[in-house]
N, C-alpha and C positions, 0 to 999 in steps of 0.2 A: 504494500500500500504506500501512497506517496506520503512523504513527510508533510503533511502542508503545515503544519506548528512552526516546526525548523524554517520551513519555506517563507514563511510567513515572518520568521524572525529575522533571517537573514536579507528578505525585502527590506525591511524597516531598514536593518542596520547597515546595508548596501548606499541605500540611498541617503540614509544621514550623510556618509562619507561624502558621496558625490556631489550634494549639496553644499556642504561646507567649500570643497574646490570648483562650486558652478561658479563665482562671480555672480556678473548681471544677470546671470539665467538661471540663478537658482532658483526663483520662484516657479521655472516651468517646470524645473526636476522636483520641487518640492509637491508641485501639483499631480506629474506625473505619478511618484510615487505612491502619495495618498490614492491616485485612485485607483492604481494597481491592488494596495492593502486592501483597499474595498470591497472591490473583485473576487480575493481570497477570501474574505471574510464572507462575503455573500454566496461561494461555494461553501462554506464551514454549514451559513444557514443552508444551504437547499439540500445537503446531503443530510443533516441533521437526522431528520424524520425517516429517512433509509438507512440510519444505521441496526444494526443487525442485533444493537441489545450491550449491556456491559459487559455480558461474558466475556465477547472477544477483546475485549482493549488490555491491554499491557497492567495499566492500573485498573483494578474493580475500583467503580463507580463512575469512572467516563470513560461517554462514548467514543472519543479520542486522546489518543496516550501515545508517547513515545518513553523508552530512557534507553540509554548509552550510559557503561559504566566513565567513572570520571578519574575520581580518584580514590583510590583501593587500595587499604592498608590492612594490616590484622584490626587493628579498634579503631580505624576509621574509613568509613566507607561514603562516600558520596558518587553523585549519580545525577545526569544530565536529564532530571524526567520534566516533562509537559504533557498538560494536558487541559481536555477541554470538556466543562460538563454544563448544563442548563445553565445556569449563575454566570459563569466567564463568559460564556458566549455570548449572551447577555450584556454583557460588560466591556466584552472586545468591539461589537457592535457599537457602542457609544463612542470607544478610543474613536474606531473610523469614521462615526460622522462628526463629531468633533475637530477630530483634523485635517479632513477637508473642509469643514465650516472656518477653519483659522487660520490654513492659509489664504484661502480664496477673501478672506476679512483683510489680510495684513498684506495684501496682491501691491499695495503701491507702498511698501516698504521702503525705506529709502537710506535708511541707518544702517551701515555695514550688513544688507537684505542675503548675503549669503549664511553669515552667523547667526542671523536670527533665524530664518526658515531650518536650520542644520540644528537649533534648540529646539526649534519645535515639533521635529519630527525625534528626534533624541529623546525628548520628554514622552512621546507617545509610544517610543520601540519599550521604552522604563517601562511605564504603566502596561502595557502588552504582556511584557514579562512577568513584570507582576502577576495579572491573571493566570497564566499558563502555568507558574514553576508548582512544579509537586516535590522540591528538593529545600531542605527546610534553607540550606547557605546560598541554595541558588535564587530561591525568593528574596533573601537577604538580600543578596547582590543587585538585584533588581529594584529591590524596592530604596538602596542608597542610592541606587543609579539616577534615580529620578530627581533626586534632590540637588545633582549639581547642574544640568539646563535649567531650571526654576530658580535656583540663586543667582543665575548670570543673567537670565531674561529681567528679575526683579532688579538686579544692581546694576542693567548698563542701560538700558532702554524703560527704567523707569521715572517718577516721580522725580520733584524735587528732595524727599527724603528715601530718595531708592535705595540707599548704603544702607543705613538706619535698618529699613524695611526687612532686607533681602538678607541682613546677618541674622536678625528677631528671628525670621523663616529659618533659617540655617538651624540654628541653636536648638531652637524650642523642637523642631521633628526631629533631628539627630539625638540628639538625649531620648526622646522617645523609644527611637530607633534603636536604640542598645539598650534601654528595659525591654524591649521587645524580642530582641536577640536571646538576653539571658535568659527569658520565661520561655523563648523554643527549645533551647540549651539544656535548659537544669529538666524541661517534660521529657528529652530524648534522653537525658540521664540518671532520672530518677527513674524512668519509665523501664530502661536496659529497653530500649527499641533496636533493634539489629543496625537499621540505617538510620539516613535523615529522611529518606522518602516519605512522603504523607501516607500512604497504606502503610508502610511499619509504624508510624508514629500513629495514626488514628488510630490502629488496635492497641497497640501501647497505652496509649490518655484513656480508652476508656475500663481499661485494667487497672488503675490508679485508684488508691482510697477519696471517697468524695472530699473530705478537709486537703487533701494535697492539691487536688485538681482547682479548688475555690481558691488558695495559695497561689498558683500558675495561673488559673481565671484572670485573674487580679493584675498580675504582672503586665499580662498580654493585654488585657484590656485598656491597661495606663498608656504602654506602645502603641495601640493602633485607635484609641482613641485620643488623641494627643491630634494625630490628622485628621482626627473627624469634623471639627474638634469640638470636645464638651468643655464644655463651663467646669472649672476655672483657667481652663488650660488652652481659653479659646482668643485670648490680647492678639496672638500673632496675624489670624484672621484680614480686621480689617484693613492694621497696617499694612500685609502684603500685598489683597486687595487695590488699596488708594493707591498706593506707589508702581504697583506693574503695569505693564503699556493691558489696553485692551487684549492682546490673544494670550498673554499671560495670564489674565484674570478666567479667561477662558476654561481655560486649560486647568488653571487652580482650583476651580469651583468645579467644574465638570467633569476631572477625570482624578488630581489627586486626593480630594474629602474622599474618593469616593474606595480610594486604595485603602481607607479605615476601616470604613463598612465591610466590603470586603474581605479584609485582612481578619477581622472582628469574626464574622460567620465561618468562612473556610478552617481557619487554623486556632480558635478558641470555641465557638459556639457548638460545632461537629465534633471536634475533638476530646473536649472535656466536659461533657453535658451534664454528671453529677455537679462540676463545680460550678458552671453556668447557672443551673437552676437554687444555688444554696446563694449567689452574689447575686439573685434576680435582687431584689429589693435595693441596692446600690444601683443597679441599672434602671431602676424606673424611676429614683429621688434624681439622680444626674438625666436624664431624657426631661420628665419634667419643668426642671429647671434652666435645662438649655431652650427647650420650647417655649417658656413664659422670657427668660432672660433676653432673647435674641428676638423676639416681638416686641415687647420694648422699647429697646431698642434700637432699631427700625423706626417704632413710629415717631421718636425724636431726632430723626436725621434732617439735614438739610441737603445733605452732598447726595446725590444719587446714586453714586458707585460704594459708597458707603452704606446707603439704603439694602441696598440690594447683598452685600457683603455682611449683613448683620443677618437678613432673610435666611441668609444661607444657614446661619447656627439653629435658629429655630425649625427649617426642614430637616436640617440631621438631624434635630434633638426627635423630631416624629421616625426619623427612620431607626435611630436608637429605642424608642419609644416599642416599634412593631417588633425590632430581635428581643427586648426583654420580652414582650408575652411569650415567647415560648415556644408557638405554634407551626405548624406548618402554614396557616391562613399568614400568620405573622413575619414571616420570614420572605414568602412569599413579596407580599406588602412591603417587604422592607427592600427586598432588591430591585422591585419592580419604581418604587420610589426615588430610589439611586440613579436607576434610566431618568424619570421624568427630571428629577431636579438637576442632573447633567445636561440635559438640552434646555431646558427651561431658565436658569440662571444661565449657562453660555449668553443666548439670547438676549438675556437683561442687561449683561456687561458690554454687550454688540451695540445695544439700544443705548447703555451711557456714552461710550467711546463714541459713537456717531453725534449725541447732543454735545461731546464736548466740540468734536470737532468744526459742528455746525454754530453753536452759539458761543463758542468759547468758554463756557462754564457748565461745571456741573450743579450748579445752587438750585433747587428747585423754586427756592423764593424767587430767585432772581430773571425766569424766564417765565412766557404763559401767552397765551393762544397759539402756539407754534403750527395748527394744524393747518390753515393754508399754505405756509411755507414749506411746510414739511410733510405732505402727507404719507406717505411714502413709511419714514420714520415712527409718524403716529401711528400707524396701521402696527406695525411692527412691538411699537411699545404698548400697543392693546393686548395684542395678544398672549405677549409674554405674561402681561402685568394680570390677567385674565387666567393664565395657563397659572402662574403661580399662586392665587388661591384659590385654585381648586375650580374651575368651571367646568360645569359638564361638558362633553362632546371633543376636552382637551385632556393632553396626557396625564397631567397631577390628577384629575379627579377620579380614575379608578384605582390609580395606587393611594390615593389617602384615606378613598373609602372602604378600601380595603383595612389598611390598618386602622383606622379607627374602629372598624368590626371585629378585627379583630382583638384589640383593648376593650372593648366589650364584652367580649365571651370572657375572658379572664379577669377584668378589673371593674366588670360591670357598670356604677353609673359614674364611675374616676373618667369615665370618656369625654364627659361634658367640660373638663379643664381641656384639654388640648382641642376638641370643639368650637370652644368659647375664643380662645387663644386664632382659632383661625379666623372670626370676627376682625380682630385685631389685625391679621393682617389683611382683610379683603379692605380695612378701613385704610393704612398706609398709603397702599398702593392702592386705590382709587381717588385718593388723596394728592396724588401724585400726580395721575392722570389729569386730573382736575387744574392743577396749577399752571403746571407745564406745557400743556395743549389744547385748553379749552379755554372759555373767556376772552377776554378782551386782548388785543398783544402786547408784549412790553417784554423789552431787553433782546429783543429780535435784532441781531446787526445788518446792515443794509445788503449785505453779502453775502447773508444766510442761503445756503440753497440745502436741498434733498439730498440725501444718501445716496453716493457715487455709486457706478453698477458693483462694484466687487463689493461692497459693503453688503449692498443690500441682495446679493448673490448668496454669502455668509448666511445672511438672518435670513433669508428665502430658506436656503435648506432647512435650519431647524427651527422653523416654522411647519415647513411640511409634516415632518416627523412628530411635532408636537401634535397636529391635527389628523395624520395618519392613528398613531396609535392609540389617541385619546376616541378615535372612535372602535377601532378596531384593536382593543387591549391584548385579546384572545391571543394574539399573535404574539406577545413577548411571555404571556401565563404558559401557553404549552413546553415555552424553549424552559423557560424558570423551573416550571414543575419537572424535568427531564433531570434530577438533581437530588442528593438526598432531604432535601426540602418536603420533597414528598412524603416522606414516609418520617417524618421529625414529629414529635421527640421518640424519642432509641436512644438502645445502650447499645 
């Protein structure tokens, strides 16, 4: 059978290369690239449903698996494995419409456009690997890997406090990152797991006495929620946010929050499910509290990229919200969640980067009836701002009515707080709406025009996808449910 994994990696990482030494034509190869990845990806989906079951894959539990021995000692074995099961796929999906939504956004580049498109496809090969690795030091390696185009995209091409910003980033996930390391570390050796592989380590974690496993819970969840990121450990956020150019913002909301989530369910949530459920009650006071903290807020913003970059704590704190229940409804909920507010906040950060561009500011006080100058932009900021609390017939609204059903079944009428809390923000952001593009005009510069075509090419795509699967959900539930989600909670 073809490698498409590997195939698939060594696309990305081909094309970073070439990018970096396209010059002025990196944006074609950067384009090229993405929609080659696409292509692959879109075979991953159409074979999906003809695979023949998990018997055959390499790893039991996905339906696509490779490993290659790597390095092979007597007490130390490591192993080149990938693979791909409901959830990643899922998830890889997003990488690729995301990064061709950010190049085609960042098309008229013009600051050293070689290095920049070569971080942003570098940042997407990270995250890709991320998904794929089933080798605990090759996730590792993947998931540092992402942190250094994101430091460079934050510190050279951003903000006036880009330096500032882009070390905060640095710090605060790196520290993460090695509590993260040590709680995979001490599971594979408290556990006497043979390998690092996640089939040796997932039967290991759940052989563990439940107080050890709520010990390593704990560890892991401080790691990879640190990216999510919860309250208190969520300061770095908006600074990165303000300070990075638009496809940075992108890319930080859309694909790395979402490497926590992920990282959260595959490798702590599946793993250790005795201590997952004895630290439920930790995971639902922090979800909580990111949900109300981060609505908030939001509604005391006046900078729009900041608006939007606080939004963001309070939709994780829902998707941390659907993995503490428990459930397979829950989990469900929670990855399906991760897709919508991955395209959904892209979107929003596409929609501020174009109002700054267009009115010079992002102050919401400061601009308003924008919509005959811009309608183009308006349309565009409806939608988002619509898709993000929850409208029917758009993406958010079957993944939060999912998990709010299913915080229901479990926490019965505790629903009505994060409920209530989405009030709050359908009140923000229609507030927002309100200022900025309707009423009377003011602060509109004479020079104001509409969203250039590659902008608006960018928010064209994930616009589509917002309103493809907001009607048509079923299509990402089948790929999710292909996953041990299905059959969760298990020992």
């Amino acid at each position: 059978m073809l490698p498409l994994i590997s195939l698939m990696l060594a696309t990305l990482l081909a094309g970073t290369v070439v990018t970096f030494l396209a010059g002025r034509s990196a944006r074609w190869v950067a384009l090229g690239v993405s929609a080659l990845f696409a292509v692959e990806v879109g075979l991953l989906f159409l074979a999906f449903p003809g695979w023949p079951g998990y018997s055959s894959a390499l790893v039991p539990g996905f339906a696509e698996s490779e490993s290659y021995a790597w390095v092979h000692l007597s007490w130390f074995n490591v192993n080149y494995t990938v693979g791909v099961d409901g959830i990643s796929l899922v998830l890889i999906l997003l990488t690729a419409i995301l990064q061709i939504a950010t190049v085609l956004y960042s098309w008229n580049e013009t600051k050293r456009p070689a290095a920049w498109f070569g971080l942003v496809l570098l940042t997407c090969l990270g995250c890709f690997g991320v998904f794929v690795a089933l080798d605990i030091l090759l996730f590792f390696l993947f998931w540092e890997a992402v942190l250094i185009p994101m430091f460079f995209i934050i510190g050279y091409w951003g903000g006036p406090n880009r330096r500032y910003a882009a070390l905060k980033f640095f710090v605060y996930t790196h520290v993460a990152s090695i509590v993260m390391l040590v709680g995979l570390l001490a599971l594979v050796f408290y556990s006497g797991a043979a390998s690092f592989d996640y089939s040796a380590v997932y039967a290991a974690g759940h052989a563990l006495p439940a107080v050890t496993q709520a010990f390593l819970f704990l560890a892991l969840f401080f790691g990879f929620g640190v990216k999510f990121p919860i309250v208190p450990f969520h300061t770095w956020l908006p600074d990165a946010h303000v300070e990075a150019p638009t496809g940075g913002s992108v890319l930080l909301a859309g694909l790395l929050l979402k490497l926590g989530g992920y990282g959260l369910i595959r490798w702590a949530v599946f793993v250790l499910p005795a201590g997952f459920h004895l630290d439920t009650p930790i995971l639902f006071f922090i979800a909580f509290l990111s949900i109300a903290w981060g609505s908030i807020l939001s509604l005391a913003q006046r900078d729009l990229k900041r608006l939007v970059a606080y939004s963001s704590i309070n939709h994780m704190g829902i998707v941390l919200l659907a993995i503490a229940v428990g459930s397979s409804l829950g989990l469900l909920a929670a990855v399906l969640l991760m897709f919508a507010h991955g395209i959904v906040s892209g979107l929003l950060f596409m929609v501020s980067g174009s109002a700054h561009h267009t009115f010079g500011t992002r102050d919401i006080a400061s601009v308003g009836g924008a919509t005959p100058t811009t309608p183009a932009l308006t349309t565009f900021a409806m939608i988002g701002s619509l898709a993000s609390l929850g409208l029917p017939a758009l993406i958010s609204f079957p993944a939060e009515f999912a998990a709010l059903l299913a915080t229901w079944d479990r926490l019965g009428y505790w629903v009505f707080l994060p409920l209530g809390i989405l009030v709050v923000t359908a009140a923000f952001y229609l507030w927002m709406l309100q200022r900025m593009f309707f009423g009377p005009p003011r602060g509109i510069p004479p020079d104001a025009h509409d969203v250039p075509w590659y902008e608006g090419a960018g928010m064209g795509i994930l616009v589509a996808f917002t309103v493809l699967f907001g009607i048509l959900p079923g299509l990402l539930v089948t790929v999710i449910l292909a996953s041990p989600i299905q059959s969760f909670p298990g020992t």
